[in-house]
C-alpha positions in Angstrom: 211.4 8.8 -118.7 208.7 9.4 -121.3 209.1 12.9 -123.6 205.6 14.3 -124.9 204.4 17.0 -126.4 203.0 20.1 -124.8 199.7 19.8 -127.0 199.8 16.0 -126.4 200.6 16.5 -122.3 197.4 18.9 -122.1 195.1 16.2 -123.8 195.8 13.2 -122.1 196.9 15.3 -118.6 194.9 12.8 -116.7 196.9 10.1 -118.7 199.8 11.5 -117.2 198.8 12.0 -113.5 197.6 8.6 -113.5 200.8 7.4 -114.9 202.9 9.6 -112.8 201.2 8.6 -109.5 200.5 4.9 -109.9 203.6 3.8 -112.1 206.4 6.7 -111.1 206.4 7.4 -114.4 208.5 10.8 -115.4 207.4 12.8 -118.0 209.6 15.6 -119.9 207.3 17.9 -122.3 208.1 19.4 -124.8 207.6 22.8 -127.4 208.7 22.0 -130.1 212.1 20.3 -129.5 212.7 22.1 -126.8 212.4 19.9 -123.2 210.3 23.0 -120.6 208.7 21.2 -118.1 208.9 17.6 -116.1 206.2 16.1 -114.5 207.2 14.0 -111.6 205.1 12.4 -108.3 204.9 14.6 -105.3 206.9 12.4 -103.6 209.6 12.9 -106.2 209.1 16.3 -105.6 209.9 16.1 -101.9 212.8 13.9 -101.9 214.7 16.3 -104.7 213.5 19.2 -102.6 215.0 18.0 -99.1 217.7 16.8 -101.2 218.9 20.2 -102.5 217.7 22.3 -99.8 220.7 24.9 -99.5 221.1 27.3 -96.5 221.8 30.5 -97.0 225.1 31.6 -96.7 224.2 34.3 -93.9 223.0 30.9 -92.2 226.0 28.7 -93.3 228.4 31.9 -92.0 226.6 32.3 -88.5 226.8 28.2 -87.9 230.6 28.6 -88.3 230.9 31.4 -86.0 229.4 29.7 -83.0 231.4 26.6 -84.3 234.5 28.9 -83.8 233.4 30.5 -80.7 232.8 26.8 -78.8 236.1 25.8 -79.6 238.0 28.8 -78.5 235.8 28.8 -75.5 237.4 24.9 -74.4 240.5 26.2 -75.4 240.9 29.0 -73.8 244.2 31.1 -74.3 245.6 27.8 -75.9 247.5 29.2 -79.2 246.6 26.7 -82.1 249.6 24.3 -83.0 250.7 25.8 -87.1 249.4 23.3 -89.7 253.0 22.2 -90.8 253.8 20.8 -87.1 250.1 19.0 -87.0 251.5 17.5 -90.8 254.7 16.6 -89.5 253.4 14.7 -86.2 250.6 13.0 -88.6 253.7 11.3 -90.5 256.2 10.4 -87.7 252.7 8.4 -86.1 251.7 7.0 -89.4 256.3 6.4 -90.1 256.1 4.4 -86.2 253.3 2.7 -86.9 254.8 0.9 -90.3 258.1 0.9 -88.4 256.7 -1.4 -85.9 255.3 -4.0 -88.5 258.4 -4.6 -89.4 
């Protein structure tokens, strides 16, 4: 990663694009000390962008309704077993399953 100048960036910008495009270069400039802007390939660009592409949570909210809704649908009236009794059948498997190595 290269750091420039903003004054420096804007004279030799076709430096840059060039450098950015051919060699992947990244380039941070700079005002003064102070880091504002990156210059990175498009292709950069898109794989950050896909990479951090958030739903919203109206989205997120909705997905975990009809996530609820299908599995009380193949359930039916079937209560749900409490958390502690799924916990406690969890160990007596794993506690058989070391019992019978022995």
């Amino acid at each position: 990663m290269r750091e420039i100048s903003a004054t420096k960036a804007r004279n030799k910008f076709g430096e840059l694009i060039r450098n950015v495009t051919e060699k992947g270069e990244t380039v941070v400039v700079k005002r003064g000390e102070k880091p504002c802007v990156v210059i990175i390939s498009i292709d950069e660009y898109r794989k950050l962008k896909s990479a951090y592409k958030k739903e919203s949570w109206e989205h997120t909210l909705e997905k975990l309704r009809r996530t609820v809704a299908k599995i009380r649908a193949r359930r039916g009236d079937k209560p749900f077993k409490a958390p502690e009794e799924i916990i406690r059948e969890v160990r007596e498997e794993r506690n058989a399953s070391f019992t019978d190595l022995y």
